[in-house]
N, C-alpha and C positions, 0 to 999 in steps of 0.2 A: 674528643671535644670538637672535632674539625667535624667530623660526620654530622655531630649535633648541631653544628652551627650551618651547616650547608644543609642541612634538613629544615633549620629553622627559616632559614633564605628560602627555601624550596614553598616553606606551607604559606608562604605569602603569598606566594605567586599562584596560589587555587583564587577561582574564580567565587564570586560573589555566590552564583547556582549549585556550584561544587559543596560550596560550605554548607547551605542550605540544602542538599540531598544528602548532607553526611550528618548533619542535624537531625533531620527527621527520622535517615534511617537509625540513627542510633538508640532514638526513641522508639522507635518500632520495634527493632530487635528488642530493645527490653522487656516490650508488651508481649512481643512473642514470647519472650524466653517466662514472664511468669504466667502465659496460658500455658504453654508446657508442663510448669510446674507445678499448675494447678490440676491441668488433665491428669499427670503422673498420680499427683498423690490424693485425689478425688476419686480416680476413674480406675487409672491402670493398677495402681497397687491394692485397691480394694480387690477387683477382677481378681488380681494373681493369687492374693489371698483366699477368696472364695474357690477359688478354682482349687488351690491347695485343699483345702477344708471339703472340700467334693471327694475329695482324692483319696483324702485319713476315712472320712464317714465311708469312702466304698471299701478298705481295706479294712475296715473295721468290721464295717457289714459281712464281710465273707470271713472274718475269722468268728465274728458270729454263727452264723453257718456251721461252720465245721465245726464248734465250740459243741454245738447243738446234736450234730450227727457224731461226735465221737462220745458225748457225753448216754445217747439212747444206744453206743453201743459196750459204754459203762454198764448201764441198768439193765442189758441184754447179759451180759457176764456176772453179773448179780444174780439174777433170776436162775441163769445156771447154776451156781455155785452154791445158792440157797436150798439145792437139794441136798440132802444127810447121803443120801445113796454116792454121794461122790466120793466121797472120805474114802470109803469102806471097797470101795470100785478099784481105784487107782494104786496101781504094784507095789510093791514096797521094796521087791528084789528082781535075782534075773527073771526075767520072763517071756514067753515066747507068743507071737498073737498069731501064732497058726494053729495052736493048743487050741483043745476043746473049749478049756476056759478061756484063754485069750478071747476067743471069740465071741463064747457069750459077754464078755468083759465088754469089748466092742459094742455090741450090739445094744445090752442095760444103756450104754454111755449115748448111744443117739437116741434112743427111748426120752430121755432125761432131757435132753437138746431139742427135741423134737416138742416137746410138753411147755419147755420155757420161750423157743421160736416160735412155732407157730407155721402156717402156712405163708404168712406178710415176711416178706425179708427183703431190707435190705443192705446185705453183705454177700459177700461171693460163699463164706462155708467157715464152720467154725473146727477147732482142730484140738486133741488135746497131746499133751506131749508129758512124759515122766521126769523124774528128777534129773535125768541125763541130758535131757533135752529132746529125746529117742521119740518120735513120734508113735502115737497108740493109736489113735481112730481119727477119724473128721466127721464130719455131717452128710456132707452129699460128693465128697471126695470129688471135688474139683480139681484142676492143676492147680499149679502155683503152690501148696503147700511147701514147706522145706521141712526136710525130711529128717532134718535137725534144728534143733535151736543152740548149739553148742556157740556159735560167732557173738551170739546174743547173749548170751550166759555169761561169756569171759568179760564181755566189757558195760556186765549190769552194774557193776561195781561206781562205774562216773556218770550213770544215767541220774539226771535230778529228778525229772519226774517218776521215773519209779519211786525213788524214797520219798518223794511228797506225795502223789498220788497214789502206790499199790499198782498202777499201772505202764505201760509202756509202747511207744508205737516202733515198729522194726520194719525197714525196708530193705531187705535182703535182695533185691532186682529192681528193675524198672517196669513198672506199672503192680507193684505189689506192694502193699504196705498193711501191716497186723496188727490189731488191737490187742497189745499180751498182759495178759492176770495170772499170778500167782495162784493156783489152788491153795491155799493155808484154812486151819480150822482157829477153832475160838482162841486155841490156846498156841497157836503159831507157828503151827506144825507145816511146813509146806511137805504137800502129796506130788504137786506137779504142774504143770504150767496148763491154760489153754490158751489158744490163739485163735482170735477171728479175724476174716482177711475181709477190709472194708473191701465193699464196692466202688471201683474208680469211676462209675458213670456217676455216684451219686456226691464222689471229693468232686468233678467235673462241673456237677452241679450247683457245687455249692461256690466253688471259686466263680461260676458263671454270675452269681447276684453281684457284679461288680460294673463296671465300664463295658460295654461289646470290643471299645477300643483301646483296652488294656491288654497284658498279659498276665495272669495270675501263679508265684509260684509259693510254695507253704515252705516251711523246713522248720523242722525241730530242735530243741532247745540245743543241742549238739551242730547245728546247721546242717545238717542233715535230711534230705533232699527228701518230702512227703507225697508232694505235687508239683507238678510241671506239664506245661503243654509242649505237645509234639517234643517231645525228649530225642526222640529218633532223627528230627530233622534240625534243630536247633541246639546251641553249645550254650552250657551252663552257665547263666549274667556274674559276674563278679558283683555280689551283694553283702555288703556291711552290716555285721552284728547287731544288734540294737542293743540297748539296755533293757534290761528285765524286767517287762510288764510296761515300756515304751510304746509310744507312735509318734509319726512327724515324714516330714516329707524331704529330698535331697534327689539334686540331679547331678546323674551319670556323666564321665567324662565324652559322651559323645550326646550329651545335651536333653536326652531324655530324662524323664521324673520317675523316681521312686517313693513310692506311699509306700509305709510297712506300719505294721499295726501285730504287735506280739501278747496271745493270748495270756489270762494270768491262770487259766483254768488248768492249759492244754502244753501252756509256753510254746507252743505252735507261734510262728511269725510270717503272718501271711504282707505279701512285697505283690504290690501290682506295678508293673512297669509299663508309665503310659508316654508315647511317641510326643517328642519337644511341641510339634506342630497340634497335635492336639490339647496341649496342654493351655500353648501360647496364645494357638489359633483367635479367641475373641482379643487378645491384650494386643495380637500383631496386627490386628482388622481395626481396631480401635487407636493404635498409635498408629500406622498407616493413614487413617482416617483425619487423624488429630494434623500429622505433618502434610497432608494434601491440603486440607485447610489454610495449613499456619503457610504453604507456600503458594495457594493460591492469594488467599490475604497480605502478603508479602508484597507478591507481582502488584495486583491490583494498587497497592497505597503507595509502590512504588513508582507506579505509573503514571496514579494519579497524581503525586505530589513533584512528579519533574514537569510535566505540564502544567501545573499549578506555582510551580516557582518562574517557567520559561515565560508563562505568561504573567508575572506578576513582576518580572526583573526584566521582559522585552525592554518595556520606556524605558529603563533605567540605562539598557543598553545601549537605546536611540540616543540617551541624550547625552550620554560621555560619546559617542561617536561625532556628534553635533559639536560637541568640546573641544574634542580634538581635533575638528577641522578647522577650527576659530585661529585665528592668527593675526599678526597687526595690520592686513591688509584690508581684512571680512568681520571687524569683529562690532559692526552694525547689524551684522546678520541674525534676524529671531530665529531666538529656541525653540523649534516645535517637537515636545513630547505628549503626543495626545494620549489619555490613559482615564478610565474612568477611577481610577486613585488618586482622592483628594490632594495626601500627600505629596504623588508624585507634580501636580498640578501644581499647585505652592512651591514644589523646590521648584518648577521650570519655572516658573513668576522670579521666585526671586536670586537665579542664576540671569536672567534676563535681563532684571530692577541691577545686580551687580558690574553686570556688562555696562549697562548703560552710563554707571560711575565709573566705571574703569576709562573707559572711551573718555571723558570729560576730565579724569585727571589725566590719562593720558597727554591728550590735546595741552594742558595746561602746561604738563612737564615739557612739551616738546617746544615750546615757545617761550619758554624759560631756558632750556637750551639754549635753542637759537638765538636768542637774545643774549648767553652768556658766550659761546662761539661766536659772533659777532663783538663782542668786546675785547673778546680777547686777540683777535685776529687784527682787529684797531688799534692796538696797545702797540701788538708784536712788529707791523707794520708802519707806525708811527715810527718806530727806534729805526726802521732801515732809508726810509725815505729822505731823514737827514744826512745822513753820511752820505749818501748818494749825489744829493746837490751838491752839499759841499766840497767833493772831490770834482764833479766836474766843473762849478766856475771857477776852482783853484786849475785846471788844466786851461777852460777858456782866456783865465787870466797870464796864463804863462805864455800862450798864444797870442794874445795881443799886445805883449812885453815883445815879441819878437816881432812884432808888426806884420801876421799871418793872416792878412786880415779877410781872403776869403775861408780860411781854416776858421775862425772866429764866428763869421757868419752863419756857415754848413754847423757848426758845433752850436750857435744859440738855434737853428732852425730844431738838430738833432733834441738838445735840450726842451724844446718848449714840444716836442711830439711826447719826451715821454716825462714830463711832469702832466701834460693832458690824460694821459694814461695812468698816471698816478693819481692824478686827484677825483678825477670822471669816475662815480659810484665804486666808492673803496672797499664798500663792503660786497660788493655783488662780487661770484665768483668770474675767472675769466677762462677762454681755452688754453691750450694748450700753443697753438699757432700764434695768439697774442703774446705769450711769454716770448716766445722764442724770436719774433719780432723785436719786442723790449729790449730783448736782450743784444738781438743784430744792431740797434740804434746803441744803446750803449760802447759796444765795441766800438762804432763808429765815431762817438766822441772819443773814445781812447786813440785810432787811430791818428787823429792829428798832433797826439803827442808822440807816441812810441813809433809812429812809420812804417818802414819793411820789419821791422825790429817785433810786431805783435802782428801774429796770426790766426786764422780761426776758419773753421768748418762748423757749423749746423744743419743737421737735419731738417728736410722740408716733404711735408706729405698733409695732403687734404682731408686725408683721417686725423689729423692733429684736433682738427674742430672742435672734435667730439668728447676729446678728453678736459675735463674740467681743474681747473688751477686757484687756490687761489692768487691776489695777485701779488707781484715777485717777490715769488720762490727761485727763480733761474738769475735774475741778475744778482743777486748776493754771492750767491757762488763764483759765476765771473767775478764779482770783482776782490773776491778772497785769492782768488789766484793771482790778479794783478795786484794785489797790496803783499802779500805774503809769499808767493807760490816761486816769483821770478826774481827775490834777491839777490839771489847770488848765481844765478841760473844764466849759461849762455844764450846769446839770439841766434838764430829765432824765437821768440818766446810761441808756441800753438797753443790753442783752445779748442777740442773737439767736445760739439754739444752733439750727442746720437739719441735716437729715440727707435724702440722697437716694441710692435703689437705683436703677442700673439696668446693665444689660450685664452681672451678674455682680460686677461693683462694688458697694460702697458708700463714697459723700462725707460727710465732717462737714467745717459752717465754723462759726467762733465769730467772729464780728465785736462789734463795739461801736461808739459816736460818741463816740470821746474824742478824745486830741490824736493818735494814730497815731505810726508809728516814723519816725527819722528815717532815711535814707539809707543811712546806715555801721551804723546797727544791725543793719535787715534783711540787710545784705551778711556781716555778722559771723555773726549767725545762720545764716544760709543755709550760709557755707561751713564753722563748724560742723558741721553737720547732714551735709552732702556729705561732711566728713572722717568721720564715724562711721558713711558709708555703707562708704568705700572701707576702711577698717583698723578693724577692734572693738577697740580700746585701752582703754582703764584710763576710767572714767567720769569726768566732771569732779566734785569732793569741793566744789565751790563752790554752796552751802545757800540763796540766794536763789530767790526766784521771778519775777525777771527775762531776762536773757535765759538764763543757764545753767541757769533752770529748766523755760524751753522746751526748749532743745537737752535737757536728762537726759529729759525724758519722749517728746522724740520716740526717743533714743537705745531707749529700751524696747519701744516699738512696731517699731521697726527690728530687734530683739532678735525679736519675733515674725514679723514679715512678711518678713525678708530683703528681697529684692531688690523685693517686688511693693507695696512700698511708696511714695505718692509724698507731700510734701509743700510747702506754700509758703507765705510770707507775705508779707502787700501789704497798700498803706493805699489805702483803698475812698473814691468822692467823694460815698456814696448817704446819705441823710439827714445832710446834713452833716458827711460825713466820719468818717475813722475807721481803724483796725488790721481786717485778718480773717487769721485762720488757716486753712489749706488743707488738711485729710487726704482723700486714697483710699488705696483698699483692695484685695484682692483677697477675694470671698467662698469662692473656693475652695482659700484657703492651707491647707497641712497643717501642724495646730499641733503638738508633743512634750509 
């Protein structure tokens, strides 16, 4: 399941061209695959068939043949045997063919052979032999005779064609093979056998009417070996039986074809064994021919249609890179996808027509913002500015109850600098150096009350400028420390305000050494704080300067800096303990 699913993630990520070359190929291959199918059973399998059927007609053809040449050497052994002088010729007992009679015996017997031959022959010699099998005379006494027929005699018994035909072929050696007939008269009497030893140039001949690129071998209904080329140099093929009065074709274990085609005359079963490559040769030249096509065709539509999609999904590609470079800075900038596709032209029109409403609600949304940060920042600000007065002319008035009355004066100058600061464009953001100013005047009025008894350090640096505030965020914090922080806390009471740039950043901490928060405070606070990160909701209306007055002015700052804001608070062990508050910043936020 995991594989399938990470497979599935995978096929996403193919490209637009990808999908469209595995499209078409897939189409193609099919086209291929039913040309193939079409060549196969059009083309090849016709061929193979014909070519079979070439194969049966030539093995057929030469068992005709020899059908032809054993059969005129039937009608040759007729002619013989149709003479009455044979009967009466051939011994009935012992007898010796060097006797007077023998000899004439002999001699009557090629007279007779000679009258039914002729001078036209062809066979090697005919031969006649006694009941024993004891040979008596021949014709022209060639070699090759056997000098007995006795091997032949014992196993006439399972010869078929003798009992269906009267006759028999016997190959007692290699390149010998005899046409044997019983001598019998009308009435069934066998006298003795003759034998006629065909001529091999003219079985030669006959197997020759087949292929040049065949081999032709014959064998008798016994399998029994008639004919064979070069016997002497080549070992005997393992050849399968056939059935009785059969033809048909079947290839050898080492890939060549055998035709065999079995006489019903002769039961001769002549086998031409033709070489795989001649057989194949037009059906390999032919599928050869079919697959150079099918893989030339292939390349080429291959080639063509990756070129024909690169150029057809180019614009497509210019104008998602155009897309992607679009951003809230550049997104006035026209879409150029030039392309002579209508379509692709219309989608750049109206990704373009889109932009141009995007930009316009944009604009809208951002000025609805600003307009909502701005009121909110009014609200949150409103709540701090009162507490503020009112705690300092409750100090200026403690001051002129004690008749302090240049402390009184320095304290209303202090006072009307930073209520001018207060009221002078409330909504415009201010620096960084202005706060911290703010906040050195505030101090200032506090010091006519508290004396040696309240101290302070702030940081001062010309980079301060540059960082943008809105306005007081820093003196509520001071003055959460002097309302809360120094209860119960011995004097000297400090105040260090620090500030550090670096990485782009900028850090402010305001610490002190009072009593510090307890446990549940900071926890309160904090997840305050987190909640006004995660939903901008409705401002808390609770007007102290304790903890709801931290969280409303971190809420304001959160109002400017969104997400690149961080903040924290924690009680510090360093001069005797104490609260600090934690802002960073980002100096590259984009104000509204």
């Amino acid at each position: 399941m995991v594989l399938f699913q990470k497979f599935k993630i995978d096929s996403r990520q193919i490209s637009l061209q990808t999908k469209f070359l595995l499209a078409f190929a897939l189409l193609l291959l099919i086209v291929m695959g039913s040309f193939a199918v079409y060549v196969n059973r059009v083309v090849v399998q016709p061929l193979r068939e014909s070519t079979e059927n070439e194969m049966k007609l030539a093995a057929a053809k030469i068992g005709d043949q020899l059908d032809l040449y054993v059969d005129r050497q039937n009608q040759l052994s007729q002619r013989i045997l149709s003479s009455p002088d044979i009967f009466t010729l051939m011994p009935s007992g012992n007898y010796s063919n060097l006797t007077v009679e023998g000899l004439a015996r002999s001699r009557k017997l090629r007279q007779i052979m000679f009258q039914s031959i002729g001078p036209s022959m062809d066979i090697e010699d005919v031969a006649f032999y006694d009941l024993r099998g004891v040979l008596l005379t021949t014709f022209i006494s060639t070699s090759g005779n056997p000098s007995s027929l006795l091997p032949f005699l014992e196993n006439l018994g399972h010869d078929l064609s003798w009992i269906e035909n009267g006759y028999s072929l016997y190959r007692p050696s290699e390149g010998r093979v005899f046409f044997i007939r019983s001598i019998i008269n009308q009435n069934g009497k066998i006298f003795g056998y003759m034998a006629i030893q065909l001529q091999q140039e003219m079985l030669k001949r006959s197997a020759g009417a087949g292929s040049s690129d065949s081999e032709v071998y014959v064998l008798d209904s016994q399998q029994r070996m008639i004919y064979a080329p070069d016997e002497d140099r080549k070992p005997m093929p393992d050849l399968a039986a056939p059935v009785r009065g059969s033809n048909g074709v079947y290839p050898q274990a080492n890939g060549d074809y055998v035709a065999y085609y079995q006489s019903n005359a002769t039961g001769w079963t002549t086998y031409t064994i033709t070489p795989k490559q001649v057989v194949l040769g037009p059906v390999s030249s032919i599928t050869r021919l079919s697959l150079l096509l099918m893989t030339a065709l292939f390349l080429f539509s291959a080639a063509y249609i990756y070129y024909s999609a690169r150029g057809f999904l180019l614009p497509v590609r210019r104008l998602r890179s155009q897309i992607l470079r679009i951003n809230y800075s550049n997104m006035d900038t026209k879409v150029e996808a030039p392309s002579s596709n209508n379509e692709l032209l219309l989608l750049s029109e109206a990704f373009q027509g889109m932009l141009e409403r995007l930009q316009v609600s944009i604009e809208r949304e951002k000025l609805a913002v600003h307009e909502e940060a701005a009121a909110r920042n009014s609200a949150l600000q409103a709540q701090i500015a009162p507490h503020f007065i009112h705690n300092t002319l409750y100090l200026i008035s403690i001051a002129a109850q004690e008749g302090k009355n240049e402390v009184v004066s320095q304290m209303c100058k202090n006072l009307s600098d930073s209520l001018r600061y207060i009221v002078s464009s409330p909504y415009e953001h201010v620096s960084l150096m202005q706060e911290l100013e703010h906040a050195q005047h505030y101090l200032s009025l506090l010091k006519a009350n508290y004396e040696d008894d309240l101290q302070w350090t702030i940081d001062e640096d010309p980079a301060f400028h540059d960082i943008r505030l809105p306005r007081l965020v820093i003196q509520p914090f001071v003055e959460n420390c002097i309302e809360h922080a120094f209860r119960g806390a011995d004097t000297p009471w400090k105040i260090e305000i620090r500030v550090k740039l670096y990485n782009g950043l900028w850090a402010l901490e305001i610490r002190d050494n009072g009593d510090g928060f307890d446990e549940q405070t900071i926890l309160y606070i904090l997840d305050r704080v987190r909640a006004t990160e995660s939903v901008e909701g409705e401002p808390s209306h609770e007007t102290g300067f304790g903890r709801m007055g931290i969280v409303n002015t971190v809420h304001r700052l959160q109002l400017m800096y969104k997400n690149r804001l961080f903040f924290n608070i924690y009680n510090h062990s360093e001069d005797g303990g104490g609260a600090a508050i934690q802002i960073i910043a980002s100096l590259t936020e984009e104000f509204y």
